[in-house]
C-alpha positions as CSV (number, residue, x, y, z in Angstrom):
1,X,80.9,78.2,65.4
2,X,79.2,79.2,68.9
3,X,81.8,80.4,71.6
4,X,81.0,79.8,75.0
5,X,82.0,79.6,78.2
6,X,81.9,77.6,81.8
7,X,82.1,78.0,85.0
8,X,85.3,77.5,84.9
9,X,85.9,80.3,82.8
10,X,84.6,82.5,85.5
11,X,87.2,81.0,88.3
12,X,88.8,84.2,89.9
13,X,86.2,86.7,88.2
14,X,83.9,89.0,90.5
15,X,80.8,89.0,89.0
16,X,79.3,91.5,87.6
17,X,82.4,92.4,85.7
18,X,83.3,94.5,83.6
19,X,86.5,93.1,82.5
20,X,87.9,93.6,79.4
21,X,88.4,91.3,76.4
22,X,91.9,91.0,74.8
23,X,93.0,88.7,71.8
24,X,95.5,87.5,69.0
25,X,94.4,88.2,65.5
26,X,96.0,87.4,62.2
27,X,95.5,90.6,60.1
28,X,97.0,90.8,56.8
29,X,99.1,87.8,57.4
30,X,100.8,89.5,60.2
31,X,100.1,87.7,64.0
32,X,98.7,91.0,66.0
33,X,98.7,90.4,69.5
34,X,96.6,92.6,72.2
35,X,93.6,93.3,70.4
36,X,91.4,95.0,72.6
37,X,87.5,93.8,72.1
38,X,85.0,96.7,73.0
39,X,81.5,95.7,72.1
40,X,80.0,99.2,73.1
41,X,82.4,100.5,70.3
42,X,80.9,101.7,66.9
43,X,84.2,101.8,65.3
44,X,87.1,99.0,64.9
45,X,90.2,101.3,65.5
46,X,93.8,100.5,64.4
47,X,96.4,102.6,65.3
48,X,98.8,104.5,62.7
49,X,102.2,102.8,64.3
50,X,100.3,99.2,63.9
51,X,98.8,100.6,60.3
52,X,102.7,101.0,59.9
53,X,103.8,98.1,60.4
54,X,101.5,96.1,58.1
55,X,103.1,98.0,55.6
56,X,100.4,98.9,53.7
57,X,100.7,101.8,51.8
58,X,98.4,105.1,52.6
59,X,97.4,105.6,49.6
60,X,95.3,102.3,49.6
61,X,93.1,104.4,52.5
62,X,89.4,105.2,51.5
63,X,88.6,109.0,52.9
64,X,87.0,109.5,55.7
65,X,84.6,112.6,57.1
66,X,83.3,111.9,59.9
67,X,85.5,112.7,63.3
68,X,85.2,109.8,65.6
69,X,84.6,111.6,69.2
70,X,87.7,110.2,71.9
71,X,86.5,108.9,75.7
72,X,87.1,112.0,76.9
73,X,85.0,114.0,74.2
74,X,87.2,114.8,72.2
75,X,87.5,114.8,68.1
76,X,89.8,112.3,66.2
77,X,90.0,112.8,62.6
78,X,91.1,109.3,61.2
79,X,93.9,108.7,58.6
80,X,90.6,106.8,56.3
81,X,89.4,103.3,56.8
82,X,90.5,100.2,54.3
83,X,89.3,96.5,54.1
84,X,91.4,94.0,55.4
85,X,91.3,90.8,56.1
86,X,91.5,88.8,59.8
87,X,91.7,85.3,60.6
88,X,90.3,84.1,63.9
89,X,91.3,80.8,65.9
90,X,93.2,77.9,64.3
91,X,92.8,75.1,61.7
92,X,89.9,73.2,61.9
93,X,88.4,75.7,64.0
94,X,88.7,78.8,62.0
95,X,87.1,81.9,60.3
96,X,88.5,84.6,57.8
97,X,86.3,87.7,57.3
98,X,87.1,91.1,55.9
99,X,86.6,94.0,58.4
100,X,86.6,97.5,57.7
């Protein structure tokens, strides 16, 4: 389904903006709240202490070589990536994919 938005979406907002996107996923049947969109991202990120609390075990993590490079230029080497699943928006309007 198409999101969009209307002029009343932009009430209060400076234009051009730059402002950040932040929303309430359900990942693994756990409500995650504060998920920062970045569209000029190549990687979907998720934090060890949130990786935690799924409680999903590490040994379900696929190895990963290649560092990802930080804002400030440096090198993160990531835990590994895994599949899981997200659910987005709410019954009748609703999507499940599987993200990496």
């Amino acid at each position: 389904e198409v999101i969009t938005f209307s002029d009343a979406d932009y009430e209060g907002v400076r234009l051009p903006h730059d402002d950040l996107v932040v929303v309430t996923l359900m990942v693994e049947l756990f409500t995650m709240k504060r998920i920062l969109i970045d569209s000029g991202s190549s990687a979907d990120i998720l934090y060890k202490h949130a990786f935690d609390q799924l409680r999903i075990l590490a040994d379900q993590l696929k190895p990963v070589k290649t560092p990802l490079v930080g804002f400030a230029g440096e090198m993160v080497h990531p835990l590994g990536s895994i599949n899981l699943s997200v659910v987005a928006g709410t019954a009748p309007c609703q999507t499940q994919v599987e993200m990496t």
